[in-house]
C-alpha positions as a Markdown table, in Angstrom:
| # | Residue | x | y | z |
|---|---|---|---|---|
| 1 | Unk | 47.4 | 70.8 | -10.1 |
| 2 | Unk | 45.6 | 72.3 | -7.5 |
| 3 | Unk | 45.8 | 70.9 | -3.5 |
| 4 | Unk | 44.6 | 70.5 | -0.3 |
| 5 | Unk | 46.3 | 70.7 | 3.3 |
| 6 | Unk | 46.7 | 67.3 | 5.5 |
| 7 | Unk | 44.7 | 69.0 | 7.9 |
| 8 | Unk | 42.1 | 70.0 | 5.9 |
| 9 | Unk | 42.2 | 66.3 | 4.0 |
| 10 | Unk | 41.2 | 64.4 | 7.2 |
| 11 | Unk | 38.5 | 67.3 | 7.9 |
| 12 | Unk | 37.1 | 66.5 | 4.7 |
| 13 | Unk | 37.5 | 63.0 | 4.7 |
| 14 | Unk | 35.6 | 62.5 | 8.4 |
| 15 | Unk | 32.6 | 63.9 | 6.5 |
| 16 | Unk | 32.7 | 62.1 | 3.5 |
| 17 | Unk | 35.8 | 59.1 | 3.0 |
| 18 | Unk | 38.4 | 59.9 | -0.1 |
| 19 | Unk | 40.3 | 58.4 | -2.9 |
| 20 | Unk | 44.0 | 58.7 | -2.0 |
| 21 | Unk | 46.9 | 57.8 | -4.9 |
| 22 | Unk | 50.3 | 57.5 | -3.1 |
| 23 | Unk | 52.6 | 58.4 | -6.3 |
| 24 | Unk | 55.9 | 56.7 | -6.5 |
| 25 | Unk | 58.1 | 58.3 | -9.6 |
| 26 | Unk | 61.6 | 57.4 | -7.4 |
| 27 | Unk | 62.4 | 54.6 | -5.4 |
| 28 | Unk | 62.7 | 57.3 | -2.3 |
| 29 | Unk | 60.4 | 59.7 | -3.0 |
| 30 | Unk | 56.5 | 59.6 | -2.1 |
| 31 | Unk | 53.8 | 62.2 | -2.2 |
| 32 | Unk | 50.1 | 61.7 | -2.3 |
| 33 | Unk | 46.9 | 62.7 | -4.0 |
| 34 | Unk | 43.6 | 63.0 | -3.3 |
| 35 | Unk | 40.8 | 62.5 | -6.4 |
| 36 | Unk | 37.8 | 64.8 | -5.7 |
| 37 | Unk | 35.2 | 64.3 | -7.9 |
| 38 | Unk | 37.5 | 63.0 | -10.4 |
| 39 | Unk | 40.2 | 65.9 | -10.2 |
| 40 | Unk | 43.3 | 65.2 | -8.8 |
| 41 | Unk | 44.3 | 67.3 | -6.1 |
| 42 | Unk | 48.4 | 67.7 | -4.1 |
| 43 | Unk | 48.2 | 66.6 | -0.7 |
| 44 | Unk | 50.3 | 69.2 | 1.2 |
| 45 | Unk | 52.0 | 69.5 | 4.4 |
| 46 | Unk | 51.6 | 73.3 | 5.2 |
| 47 | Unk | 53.4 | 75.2 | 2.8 |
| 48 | Unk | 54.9 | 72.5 | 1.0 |
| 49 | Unk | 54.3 | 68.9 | -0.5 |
| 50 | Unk | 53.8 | 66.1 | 1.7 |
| 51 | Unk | 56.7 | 63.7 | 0.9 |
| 52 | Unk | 58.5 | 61.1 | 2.5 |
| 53 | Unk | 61.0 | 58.6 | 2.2 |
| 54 | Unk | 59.3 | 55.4 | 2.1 |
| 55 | Unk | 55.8 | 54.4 | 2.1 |
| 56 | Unk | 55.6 | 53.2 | 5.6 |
| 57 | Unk | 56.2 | 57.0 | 6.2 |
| 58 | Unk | 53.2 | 57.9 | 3.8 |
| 59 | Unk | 51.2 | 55.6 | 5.9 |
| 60 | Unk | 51.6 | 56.9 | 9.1 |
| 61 | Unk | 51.3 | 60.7 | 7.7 |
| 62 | Unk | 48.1 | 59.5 | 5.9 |
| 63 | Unk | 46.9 | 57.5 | 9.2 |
| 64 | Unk | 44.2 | 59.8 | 10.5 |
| 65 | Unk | 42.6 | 60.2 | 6.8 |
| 66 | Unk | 39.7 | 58.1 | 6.0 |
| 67 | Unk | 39.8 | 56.4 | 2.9 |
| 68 | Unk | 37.1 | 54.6 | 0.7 |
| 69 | Unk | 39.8 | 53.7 | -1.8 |
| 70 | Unk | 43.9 | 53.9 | -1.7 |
| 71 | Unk | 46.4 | 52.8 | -4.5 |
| 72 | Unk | 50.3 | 53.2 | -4.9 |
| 73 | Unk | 50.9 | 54.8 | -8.2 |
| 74 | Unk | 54.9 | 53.9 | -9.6 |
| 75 | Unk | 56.0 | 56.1 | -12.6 |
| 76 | Unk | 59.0 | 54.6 | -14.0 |
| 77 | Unk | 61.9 | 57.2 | -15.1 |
| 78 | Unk | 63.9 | 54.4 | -17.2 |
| 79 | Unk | 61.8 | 55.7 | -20.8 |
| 80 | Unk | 63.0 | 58.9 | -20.4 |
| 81 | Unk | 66.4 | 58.0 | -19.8 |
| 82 | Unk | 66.6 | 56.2 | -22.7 |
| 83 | Unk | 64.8 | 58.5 | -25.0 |
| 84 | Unk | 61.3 | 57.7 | -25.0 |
| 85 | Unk | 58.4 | 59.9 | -23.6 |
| 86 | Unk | 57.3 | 58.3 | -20.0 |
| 87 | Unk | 53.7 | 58.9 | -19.6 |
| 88 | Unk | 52.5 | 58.1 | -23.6 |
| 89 | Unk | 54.7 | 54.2 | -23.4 |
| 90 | Unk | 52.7 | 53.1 | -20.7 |
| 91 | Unk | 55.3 | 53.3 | -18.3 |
| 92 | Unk | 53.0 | 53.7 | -14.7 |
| 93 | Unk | 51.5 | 51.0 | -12.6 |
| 94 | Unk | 49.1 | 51.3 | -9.7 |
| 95 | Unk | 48.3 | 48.8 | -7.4 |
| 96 | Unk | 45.8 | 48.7 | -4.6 |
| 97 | Unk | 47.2 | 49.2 | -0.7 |
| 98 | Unk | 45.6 | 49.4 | 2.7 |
| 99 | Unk | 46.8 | 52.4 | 4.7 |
């Protein structure tokens, strides 16, 4: 997957507002994507992926980003950890947040 820096995101975003997935796949764990023109890109943090610990977190990291769109995306790990391939059993849920 390719990516884009935070800082670059809200350049990009105060010329032309983004779609912005907040991906949940652990109750802990959040990092965020960014769909540009329908591919998916990492949101990073310098050198490394933006995640934090809760989504209140994400919020405030994603606060100066203007959005036209933003969901919470939950992948649930219990599939694989009983066997059964996550992403084909239909396993992910997204719902629609405010930032």
């Amino acid at each position: 997957m390719d990516s884009v820096t935070l800082a670059e995101l809200v350049r990009r975003s105060s010329l032309s507002a983004v779609e912005i997935v907040v991906v949940s796949s652990d109750p802990e764990f959040y990092s965020a994507e960014v769909v540009d023109g329908g591919k998916p890109l990492m949101v990073f943090d310098g050198q490394k992926p933006l995640l934090t610990r809760s989504l209140g977190a994400m919020k405030r990291a994603l606060k100066d980003v203007r959005s036209r769109r933003v969901a919470l995306r939950h992948v649930s790990a219990f599939d694989e950890m009983i066997g059964m391939p996550s992403v084909e059993s239909g396993a992910v849920s997204e719902i629609p947040i405010a930032l």
